[in-house]
ROTOR-864642 format. One line per 4 residues: their letters; for each residue z, x, y of N, C-alpha, C, O. Coordinates in steps of 0.1 Angstrom, whole numbers, plus 5000, padded with zeros to 4 digits. Atoms other than C-alpha are relative to their C-alpha. Layout:
a> Z,X,Y,Z,X,Y,Z,X,Y,Z,X,Y  ...
***
This chain:
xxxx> 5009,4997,4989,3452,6673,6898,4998,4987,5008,4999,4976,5003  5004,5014,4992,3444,6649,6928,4991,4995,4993,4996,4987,4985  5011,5009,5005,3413,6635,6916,5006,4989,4988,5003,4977,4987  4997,5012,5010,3431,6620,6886,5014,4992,5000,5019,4985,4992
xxxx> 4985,5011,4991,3464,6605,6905,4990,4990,5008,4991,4978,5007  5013,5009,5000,3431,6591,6922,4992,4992,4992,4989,4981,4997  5006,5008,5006,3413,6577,6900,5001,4990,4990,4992,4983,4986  4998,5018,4997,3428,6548,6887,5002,4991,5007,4997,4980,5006
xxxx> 5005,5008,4991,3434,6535,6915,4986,4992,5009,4983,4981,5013  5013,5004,4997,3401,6539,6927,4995,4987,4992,4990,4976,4996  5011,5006,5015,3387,6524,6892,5008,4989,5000,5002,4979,4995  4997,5016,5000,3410,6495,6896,4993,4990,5017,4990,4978,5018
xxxx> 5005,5010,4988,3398,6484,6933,4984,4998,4996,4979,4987,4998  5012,5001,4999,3362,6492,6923,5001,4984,4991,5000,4972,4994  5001,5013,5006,3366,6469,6895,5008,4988,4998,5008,4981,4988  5000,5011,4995,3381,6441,6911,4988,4994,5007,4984,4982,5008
xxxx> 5013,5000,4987,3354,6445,6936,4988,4989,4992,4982,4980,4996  5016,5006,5007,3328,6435,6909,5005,4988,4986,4998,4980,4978  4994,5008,5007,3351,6417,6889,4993,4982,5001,4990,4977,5011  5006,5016,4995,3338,6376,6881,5007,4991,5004,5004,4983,5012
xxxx> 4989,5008,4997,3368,6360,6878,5008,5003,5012,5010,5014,5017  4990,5001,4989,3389,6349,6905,5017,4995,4999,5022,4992,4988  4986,5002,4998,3425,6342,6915,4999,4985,4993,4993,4976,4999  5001,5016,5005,3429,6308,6892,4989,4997,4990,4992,4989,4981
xxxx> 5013,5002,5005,3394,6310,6878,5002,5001,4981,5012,5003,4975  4996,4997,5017,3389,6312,6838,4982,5002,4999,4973,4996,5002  5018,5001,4997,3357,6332,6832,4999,5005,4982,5007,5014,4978  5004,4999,5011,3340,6331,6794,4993,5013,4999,4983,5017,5005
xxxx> 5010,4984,5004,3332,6366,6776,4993,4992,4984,4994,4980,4981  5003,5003,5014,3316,6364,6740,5004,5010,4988,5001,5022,4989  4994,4993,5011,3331,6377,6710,4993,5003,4988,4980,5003,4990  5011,4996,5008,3315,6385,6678,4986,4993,4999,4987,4984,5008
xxxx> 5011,5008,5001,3279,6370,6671,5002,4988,4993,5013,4986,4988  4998,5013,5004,3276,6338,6660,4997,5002,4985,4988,5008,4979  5006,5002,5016,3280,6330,6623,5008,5016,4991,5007,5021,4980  4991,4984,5007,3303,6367,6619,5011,4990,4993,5013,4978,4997
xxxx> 4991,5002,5005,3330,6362,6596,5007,5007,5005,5007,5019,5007  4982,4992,5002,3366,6365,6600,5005,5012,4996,5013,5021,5001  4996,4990,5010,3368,6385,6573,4993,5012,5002,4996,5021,4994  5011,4990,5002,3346,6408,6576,5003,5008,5017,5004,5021,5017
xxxx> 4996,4998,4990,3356,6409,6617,5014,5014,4998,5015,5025,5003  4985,4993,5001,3393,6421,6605,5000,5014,4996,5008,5023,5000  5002,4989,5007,3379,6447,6583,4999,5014,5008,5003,5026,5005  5004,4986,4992,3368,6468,6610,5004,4996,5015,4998,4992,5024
xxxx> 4993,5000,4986,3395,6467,6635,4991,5004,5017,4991,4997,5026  5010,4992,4986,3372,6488,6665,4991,4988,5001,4985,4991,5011  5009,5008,5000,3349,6456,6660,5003,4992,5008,5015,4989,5008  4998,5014,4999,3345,6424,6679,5011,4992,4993,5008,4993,4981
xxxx> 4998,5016,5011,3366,6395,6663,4986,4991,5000,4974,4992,5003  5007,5008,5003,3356,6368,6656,4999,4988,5010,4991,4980,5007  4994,5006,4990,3367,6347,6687,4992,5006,5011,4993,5018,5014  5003,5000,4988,3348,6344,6718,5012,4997,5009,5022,4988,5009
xxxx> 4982,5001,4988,3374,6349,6747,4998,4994,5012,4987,4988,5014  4999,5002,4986,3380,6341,6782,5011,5003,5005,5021,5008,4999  4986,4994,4989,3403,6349,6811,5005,4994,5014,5000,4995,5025  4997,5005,4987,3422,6332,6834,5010,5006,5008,5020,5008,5001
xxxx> 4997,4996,4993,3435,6347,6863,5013,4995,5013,5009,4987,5021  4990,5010,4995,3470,6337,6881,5008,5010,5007,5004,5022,5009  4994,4996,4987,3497,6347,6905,5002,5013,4994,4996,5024,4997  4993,4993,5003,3517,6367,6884,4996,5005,4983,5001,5014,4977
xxxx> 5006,4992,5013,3498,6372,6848,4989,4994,4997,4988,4982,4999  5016,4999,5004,3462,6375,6836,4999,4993,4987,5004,5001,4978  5004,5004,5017,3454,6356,6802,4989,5005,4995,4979,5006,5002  5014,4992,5005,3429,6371,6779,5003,4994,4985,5012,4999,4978
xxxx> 4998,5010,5012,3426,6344,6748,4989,4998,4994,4978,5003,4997  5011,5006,5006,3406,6327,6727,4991,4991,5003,4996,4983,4995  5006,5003,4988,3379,6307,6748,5002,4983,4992,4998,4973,4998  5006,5012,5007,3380,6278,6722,5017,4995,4992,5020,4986,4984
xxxx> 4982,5003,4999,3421,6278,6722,5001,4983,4995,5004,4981,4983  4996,5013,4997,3425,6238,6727,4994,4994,4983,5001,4985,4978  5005,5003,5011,3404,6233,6693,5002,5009,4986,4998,5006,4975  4996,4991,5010,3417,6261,6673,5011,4993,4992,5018,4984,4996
xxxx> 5000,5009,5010,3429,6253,6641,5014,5008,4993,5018,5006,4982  4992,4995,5002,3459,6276,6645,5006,5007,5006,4998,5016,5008  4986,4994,4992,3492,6293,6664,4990,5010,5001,4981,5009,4993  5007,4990,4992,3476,6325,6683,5010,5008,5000,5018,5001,5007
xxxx> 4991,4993,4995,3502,6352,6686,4998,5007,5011,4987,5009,5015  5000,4992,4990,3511,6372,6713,4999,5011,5008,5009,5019,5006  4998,4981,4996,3504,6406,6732,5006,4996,5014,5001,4987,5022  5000,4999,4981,3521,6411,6768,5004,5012,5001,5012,5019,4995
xxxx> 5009,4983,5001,3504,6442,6781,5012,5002,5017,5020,4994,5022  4991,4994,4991,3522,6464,6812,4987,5010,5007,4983,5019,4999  5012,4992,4990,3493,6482,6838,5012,5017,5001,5024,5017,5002  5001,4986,4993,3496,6523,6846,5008,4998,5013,5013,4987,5015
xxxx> 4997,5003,4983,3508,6528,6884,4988,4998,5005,4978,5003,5001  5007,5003,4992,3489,6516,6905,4984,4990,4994,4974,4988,5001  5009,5004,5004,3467,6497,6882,5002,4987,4994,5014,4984,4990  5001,5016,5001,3456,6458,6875,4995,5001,4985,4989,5010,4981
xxxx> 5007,5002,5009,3448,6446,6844,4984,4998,4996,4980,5000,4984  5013,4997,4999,3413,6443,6851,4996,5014,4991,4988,5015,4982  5004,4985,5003,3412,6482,6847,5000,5001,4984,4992,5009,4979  5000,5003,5015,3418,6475,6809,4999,4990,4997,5007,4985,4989
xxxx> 5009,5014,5005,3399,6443,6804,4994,5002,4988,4995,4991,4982  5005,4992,5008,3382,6461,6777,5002,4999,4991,4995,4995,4982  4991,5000,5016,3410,6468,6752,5005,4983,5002,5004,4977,4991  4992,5010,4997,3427,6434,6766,4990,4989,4993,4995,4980,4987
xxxx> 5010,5013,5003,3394,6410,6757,4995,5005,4982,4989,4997,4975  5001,4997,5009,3392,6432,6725,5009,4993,4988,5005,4989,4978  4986,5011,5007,3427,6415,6712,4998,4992,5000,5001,4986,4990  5002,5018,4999,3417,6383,6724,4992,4997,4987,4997,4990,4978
xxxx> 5009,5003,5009,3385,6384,6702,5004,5004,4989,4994,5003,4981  4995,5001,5006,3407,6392,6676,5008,4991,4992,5010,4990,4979  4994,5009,5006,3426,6364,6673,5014,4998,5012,5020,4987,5012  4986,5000,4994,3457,6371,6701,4998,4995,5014,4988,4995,5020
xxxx> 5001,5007,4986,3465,6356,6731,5012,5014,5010,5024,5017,5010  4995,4987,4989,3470,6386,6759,5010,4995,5016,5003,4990,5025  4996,5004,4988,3495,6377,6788,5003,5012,5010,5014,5016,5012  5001,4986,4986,3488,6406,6816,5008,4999,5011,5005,4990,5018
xxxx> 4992,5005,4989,3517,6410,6842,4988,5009,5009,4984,5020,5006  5009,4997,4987,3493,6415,6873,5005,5014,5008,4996,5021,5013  4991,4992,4993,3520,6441,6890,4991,5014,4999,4984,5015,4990  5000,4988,5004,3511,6477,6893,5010,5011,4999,5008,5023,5000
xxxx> 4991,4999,4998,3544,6482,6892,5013,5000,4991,5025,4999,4994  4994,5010,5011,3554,6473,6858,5015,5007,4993,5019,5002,4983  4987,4993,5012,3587,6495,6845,5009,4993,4995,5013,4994,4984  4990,5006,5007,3610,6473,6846,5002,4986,4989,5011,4979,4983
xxxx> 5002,5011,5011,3594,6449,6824,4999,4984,5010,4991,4976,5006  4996,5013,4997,3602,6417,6845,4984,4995,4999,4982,4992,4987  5013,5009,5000,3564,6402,6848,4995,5000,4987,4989,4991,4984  5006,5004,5014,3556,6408,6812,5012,4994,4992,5010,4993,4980
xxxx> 4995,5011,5004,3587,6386,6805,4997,4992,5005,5000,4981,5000  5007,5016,4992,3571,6361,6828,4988,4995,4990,4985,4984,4986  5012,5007,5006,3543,6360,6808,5001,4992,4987,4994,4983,4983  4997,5012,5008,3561,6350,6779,5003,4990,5001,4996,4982,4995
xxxx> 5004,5009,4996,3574,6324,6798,4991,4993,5002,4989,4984,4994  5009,5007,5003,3546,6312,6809,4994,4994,4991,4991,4982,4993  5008,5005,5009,3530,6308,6778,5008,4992,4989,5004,4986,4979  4988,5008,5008,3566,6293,6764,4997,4983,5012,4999,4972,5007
xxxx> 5004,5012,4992,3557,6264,6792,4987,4991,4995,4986,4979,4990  5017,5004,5003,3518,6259,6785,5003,4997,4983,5001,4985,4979  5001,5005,5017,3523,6257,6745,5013,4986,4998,5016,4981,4987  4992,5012,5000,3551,6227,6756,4992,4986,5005,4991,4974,5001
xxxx> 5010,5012,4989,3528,6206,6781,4987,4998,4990,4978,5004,4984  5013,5012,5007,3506,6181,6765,4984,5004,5006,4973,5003,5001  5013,5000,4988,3479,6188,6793,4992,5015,5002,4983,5019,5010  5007,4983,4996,3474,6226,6786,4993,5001,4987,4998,4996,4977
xxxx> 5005,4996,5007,3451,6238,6766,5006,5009,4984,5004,5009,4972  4987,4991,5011,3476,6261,6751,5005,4991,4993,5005,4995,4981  4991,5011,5009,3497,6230,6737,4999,5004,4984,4990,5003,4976  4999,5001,5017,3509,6239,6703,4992,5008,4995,4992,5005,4983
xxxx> 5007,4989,5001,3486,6269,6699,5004,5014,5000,4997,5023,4996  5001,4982,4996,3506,6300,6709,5012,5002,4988,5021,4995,4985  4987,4997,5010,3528,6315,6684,5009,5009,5002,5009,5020,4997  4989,4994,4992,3560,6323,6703,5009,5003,4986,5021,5001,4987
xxxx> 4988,4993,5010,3579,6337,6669,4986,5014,4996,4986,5017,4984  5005,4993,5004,3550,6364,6670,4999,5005,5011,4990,5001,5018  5007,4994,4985,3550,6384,6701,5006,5012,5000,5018,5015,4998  5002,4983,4995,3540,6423,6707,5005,5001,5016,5008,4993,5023
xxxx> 5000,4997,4989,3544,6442,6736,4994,5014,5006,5002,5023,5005  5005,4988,4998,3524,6470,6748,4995,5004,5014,4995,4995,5022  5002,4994,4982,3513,6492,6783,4998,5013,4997,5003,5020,4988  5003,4991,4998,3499,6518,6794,5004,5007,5010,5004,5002,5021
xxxx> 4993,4990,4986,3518,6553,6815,5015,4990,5002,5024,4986,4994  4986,5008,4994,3544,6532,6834,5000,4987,4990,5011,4983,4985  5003,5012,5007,3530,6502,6815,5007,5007,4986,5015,4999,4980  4996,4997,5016,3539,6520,6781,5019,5001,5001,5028,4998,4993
xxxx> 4982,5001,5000,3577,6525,6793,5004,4985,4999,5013,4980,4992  4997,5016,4999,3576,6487,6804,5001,4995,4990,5008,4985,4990  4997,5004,5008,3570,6482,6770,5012,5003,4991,5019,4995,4986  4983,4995,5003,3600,6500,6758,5007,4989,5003,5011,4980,4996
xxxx> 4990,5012,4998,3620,6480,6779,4998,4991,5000,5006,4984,5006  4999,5018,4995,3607,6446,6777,5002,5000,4979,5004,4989,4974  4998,5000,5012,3609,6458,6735,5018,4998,4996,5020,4995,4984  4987,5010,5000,3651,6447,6740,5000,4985,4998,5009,4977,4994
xxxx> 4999,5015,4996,3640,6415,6745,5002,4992,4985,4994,4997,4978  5000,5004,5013,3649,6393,6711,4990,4996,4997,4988,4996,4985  5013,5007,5006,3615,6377,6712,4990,5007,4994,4981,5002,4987  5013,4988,5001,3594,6408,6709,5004,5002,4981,5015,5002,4976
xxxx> 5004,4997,5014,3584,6415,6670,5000,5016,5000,5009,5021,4994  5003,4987,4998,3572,6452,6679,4996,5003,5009,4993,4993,5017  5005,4991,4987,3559,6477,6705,4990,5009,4996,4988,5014,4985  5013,4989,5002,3529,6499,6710,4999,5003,5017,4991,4999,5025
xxxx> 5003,4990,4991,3536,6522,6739,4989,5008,5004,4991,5020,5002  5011,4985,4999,3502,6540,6748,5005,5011,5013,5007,5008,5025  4997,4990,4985,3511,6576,6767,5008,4988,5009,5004,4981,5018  4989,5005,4989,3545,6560,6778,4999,5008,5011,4991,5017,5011
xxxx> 4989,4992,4994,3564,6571,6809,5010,5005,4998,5013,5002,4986  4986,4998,5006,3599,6589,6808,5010,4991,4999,5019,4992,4992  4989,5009,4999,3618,6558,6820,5002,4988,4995,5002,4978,5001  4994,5011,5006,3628,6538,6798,5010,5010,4984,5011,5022,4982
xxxx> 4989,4992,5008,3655,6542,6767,4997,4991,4985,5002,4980,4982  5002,5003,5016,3642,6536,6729,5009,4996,4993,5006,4988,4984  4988,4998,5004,3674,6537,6719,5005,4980,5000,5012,4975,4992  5000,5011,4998,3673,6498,6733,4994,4991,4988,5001,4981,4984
xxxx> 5010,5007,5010,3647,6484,6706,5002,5002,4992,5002,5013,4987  4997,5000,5015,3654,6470,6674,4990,4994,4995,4991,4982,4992  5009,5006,5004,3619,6465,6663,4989,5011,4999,4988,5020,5006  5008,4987,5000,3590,6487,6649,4989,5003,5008,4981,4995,5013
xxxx> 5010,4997,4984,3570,6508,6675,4990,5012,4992,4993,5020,4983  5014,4992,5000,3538,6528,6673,4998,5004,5013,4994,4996,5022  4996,4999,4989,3543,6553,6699,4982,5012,5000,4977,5020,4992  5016,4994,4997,3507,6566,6712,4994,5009,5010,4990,5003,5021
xxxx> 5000,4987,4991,3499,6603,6729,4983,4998,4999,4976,4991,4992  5014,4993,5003,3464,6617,6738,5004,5016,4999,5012,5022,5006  5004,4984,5002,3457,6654,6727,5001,5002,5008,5012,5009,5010  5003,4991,4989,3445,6662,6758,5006,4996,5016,5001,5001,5026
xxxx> 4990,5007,4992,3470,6643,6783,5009,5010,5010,5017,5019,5007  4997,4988,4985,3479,6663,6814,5008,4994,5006,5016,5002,5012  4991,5008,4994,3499,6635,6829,5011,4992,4996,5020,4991,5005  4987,4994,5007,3524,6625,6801,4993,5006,4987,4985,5002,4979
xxxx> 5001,4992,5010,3523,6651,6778,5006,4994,4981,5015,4987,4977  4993,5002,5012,3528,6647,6743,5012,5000,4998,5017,4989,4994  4988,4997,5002,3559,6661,6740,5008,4987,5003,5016,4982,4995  4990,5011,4996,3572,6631,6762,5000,4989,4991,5008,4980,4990
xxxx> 4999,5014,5012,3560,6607,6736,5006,5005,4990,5015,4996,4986  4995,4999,5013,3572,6626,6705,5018,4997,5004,5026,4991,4996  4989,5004,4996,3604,6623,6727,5004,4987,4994,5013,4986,4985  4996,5011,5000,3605,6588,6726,5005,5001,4983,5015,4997,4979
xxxx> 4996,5003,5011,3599,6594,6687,5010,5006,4992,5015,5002,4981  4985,4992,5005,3626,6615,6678,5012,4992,5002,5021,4992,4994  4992,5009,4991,3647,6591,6701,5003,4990,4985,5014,4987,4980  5000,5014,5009,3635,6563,6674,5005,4999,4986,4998,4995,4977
xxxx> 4999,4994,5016,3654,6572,6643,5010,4985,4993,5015,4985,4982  4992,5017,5002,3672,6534,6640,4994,4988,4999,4999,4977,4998  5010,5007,5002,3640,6520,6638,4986,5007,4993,4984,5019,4994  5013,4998,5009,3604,6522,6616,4992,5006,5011,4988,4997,5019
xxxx> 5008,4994,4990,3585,6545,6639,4991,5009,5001,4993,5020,4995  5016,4992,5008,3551,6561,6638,4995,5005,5015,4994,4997,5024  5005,4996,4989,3537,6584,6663,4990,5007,4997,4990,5015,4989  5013,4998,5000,3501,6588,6669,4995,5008,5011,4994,5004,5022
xxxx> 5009,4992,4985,3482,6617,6690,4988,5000,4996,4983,5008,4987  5011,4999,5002,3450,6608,6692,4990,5016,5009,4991,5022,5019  5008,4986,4997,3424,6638,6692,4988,4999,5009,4978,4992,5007  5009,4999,4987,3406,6649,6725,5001,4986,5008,4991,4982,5014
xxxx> 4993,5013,4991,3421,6619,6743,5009,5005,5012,5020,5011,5012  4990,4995,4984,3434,6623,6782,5005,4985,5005,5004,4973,5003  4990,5014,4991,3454,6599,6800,4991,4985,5010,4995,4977,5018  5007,5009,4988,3422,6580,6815,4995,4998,4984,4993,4986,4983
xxxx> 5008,5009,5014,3407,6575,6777,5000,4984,4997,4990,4977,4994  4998,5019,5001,3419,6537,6773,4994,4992,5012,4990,4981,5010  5008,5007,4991,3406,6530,6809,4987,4993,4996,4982,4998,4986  5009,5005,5004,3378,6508,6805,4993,5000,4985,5001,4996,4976
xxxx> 5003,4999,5018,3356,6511,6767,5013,5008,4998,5015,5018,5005  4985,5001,5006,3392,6515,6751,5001,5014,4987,5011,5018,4981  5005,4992,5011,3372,6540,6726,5007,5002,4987,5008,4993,4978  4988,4998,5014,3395,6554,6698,5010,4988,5000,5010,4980,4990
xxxx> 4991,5009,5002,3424,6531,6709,4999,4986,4994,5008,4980,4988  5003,5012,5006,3407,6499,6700,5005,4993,4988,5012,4983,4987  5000,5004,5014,3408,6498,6662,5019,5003,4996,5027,4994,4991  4984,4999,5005,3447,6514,6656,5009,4991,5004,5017,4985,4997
xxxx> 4994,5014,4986,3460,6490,6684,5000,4987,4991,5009,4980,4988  4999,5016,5003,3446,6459,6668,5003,5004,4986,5013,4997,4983  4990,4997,5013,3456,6472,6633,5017,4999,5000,5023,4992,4992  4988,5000,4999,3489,6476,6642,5003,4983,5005,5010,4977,4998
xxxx> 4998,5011,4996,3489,6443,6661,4996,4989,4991,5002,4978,4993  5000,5008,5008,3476,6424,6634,5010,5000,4987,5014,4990,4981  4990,5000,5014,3499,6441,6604,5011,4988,5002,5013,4979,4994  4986,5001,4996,3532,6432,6626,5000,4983,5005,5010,4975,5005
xxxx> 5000,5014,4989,3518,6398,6647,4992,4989,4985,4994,4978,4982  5012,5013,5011,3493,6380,6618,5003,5003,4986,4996,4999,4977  5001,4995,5017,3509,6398,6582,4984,5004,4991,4980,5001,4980  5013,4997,5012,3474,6412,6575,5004,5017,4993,5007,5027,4999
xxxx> 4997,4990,5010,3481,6436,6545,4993,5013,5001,4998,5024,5002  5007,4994,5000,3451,6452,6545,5001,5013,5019,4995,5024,5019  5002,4996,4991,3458,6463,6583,5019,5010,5000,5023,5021,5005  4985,4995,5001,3496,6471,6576,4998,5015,4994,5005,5024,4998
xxxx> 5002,4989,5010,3480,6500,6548,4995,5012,5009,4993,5023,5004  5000,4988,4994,3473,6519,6578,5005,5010,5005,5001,5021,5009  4991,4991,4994,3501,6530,6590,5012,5005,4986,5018,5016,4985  4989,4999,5008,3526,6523,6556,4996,5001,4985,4986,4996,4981
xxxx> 5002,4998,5013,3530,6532,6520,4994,5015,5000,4994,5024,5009  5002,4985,5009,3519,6562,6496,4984,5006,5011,4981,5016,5017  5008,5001,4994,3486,6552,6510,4989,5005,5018,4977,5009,5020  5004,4996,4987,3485,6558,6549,4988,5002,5007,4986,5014,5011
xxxx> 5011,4998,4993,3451,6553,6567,5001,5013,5004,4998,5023,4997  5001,4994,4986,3458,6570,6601,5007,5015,4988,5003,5026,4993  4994,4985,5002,3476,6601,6580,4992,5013,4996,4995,5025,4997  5010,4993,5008,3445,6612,6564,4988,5004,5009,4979,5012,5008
xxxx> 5014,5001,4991,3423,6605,6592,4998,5012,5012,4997,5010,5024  4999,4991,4992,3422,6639,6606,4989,5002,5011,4989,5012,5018  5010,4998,4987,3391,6635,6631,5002,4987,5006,4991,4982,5011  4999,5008,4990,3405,6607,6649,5017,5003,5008,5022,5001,5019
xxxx> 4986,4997,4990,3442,6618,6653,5000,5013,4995,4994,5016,4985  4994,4988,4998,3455,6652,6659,5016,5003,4995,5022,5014,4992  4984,4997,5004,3491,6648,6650,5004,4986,4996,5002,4977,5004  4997,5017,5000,3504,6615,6632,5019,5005,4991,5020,5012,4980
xxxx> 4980,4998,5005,3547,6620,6621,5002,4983,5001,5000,4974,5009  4988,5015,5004,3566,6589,6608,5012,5003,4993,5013,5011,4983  4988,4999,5003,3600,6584,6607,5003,4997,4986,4995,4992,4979  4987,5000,5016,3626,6583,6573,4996,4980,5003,4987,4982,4995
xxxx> 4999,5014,4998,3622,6540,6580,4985,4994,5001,4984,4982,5000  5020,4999,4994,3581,6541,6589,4996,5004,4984,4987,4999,4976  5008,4997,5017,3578,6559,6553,5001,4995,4992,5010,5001,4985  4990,5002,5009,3584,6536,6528,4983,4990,4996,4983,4982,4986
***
């Protein structure tokens, strides 16, 4: 329907409009309460971290990090996220500052334009520059042998294809696009439908997972979820996202048991997903 080929757009100009940060700027959120544990943070993925964040804002990609980076007491891995059409990272600040306060360092290609991947390989760059230079905050902080890649719509194909790249660990396509080719990625992916998705249909994600039989591959339809669900509060997606992103980017065990083994969180959890299939390489 028009209204909703509209309305990300819209919902990305509005919320630049009111947006704090500027072109260059680095503006401080707050992450869990003061005095939260770690531990206790990790436990419940959908939660805060433990990490107050911040965000700096640049030509060609958005950072969404740990606000206290320069004094951290250890390597940060990496997510680089891929926008919808026609949509800024801003429009997903939400889930993006959720990762941060986790523990990861988010590099957002700005584009709304994202399929072919090229700006969220910039952002690795970038952050392969800043963790070199003495003078950046980043110095010796980012943990370039740990890097995701994930996007939403167009952004979710971009992660496909920027998932070729040798540096990428794994992928977490939310409601890909059709263009891109799975068949490229030798790395494990968590491919992510909504139920109620009118604009790519399920079908086109189970595509991808049928596609993925040469890799560990787990596909998730979250229940009563449409194609605008992740927009802003990130709701359901929150917690599986940073689960997945911590199993594959940080070896947390406890976060890995949700997707693998006899065990399987997400398999049992029938009032949050609607359909969960894993491949012959995903079951084990």
């Amino acid at each position: 329907m028009l209204w909703r080929k509209l309305l990300v757009p819209l919902t990305s100009l509005l919320l630049l409009l009111t947006a704090s940060a500027g072109a260059g700027a680095a503006a401080a959120s707050t992450g869990s309460p003061a005095g939260a544990s770690a531990e206790a943070a990790a436990a419940d993925y959908g939660a805060p971290g433990p990490y107050a964040t911040a965000v700096e804002v640049g030509m060609v990609t958005t950072l969404y990090y740990p606000r206290d980076i320069a004094t951290s007491d250890r390597r940060h891995p990496v997510i680089v996220w891929g926008n919808g059409t026609f949509a800024f990272p801003v429009v997903y600040r939400d889930l993006l500052l959720h990762w941060a306060s986790q523990g990861f360092i988010v590099a957002a290609a700005n584009t709304p334009q994202s399929n072919l991947g090229i700006s969220m390989r910039a952002g690795i760059d970038l952050l392969t520059r800043r963790n070199a230079d003495p003078g950046s905050p980043f110095h010796d902080r980012v943990d370039l042998e740990h890097i995701g890649a994930s996007g939403h719509s167009q952004g979710g194909a971009a992660a496909i294809v920027v998932g070729a790249d040798p540096r990428i660990d794994t992928i977490l396509p939310i409601q890909p696009g059709p263009l891109a080719d799975i068949d490229d990625v030798h790395v494990p992916a968590l491919l992510l439908a909504g139920q109620k998705d009118s604009i790519v249909f399920p079908f086109m994600v189970k595509a991808f997972y049928n596609d993925a039989d040469h890799i560990p591959a787990i596909y998730g339809e979250l229940r009563g979820a449409d194609h605008l669900t992740v927009v802003g509060d990130p709701g359901p997606f929150a917690a599986p996202t940073t689960a997945w992103f911590k199993a594959h980017l940080m070896g947390d065990q406890t976060a890995r048991a949700q997707f693998f083994g006899a065990g399987c969180g997400i398999c049992t959890d029938s009032d949050t997903w609607s359909d969960v299939r894993r491949n012959g390489l995903a079951n084990r």
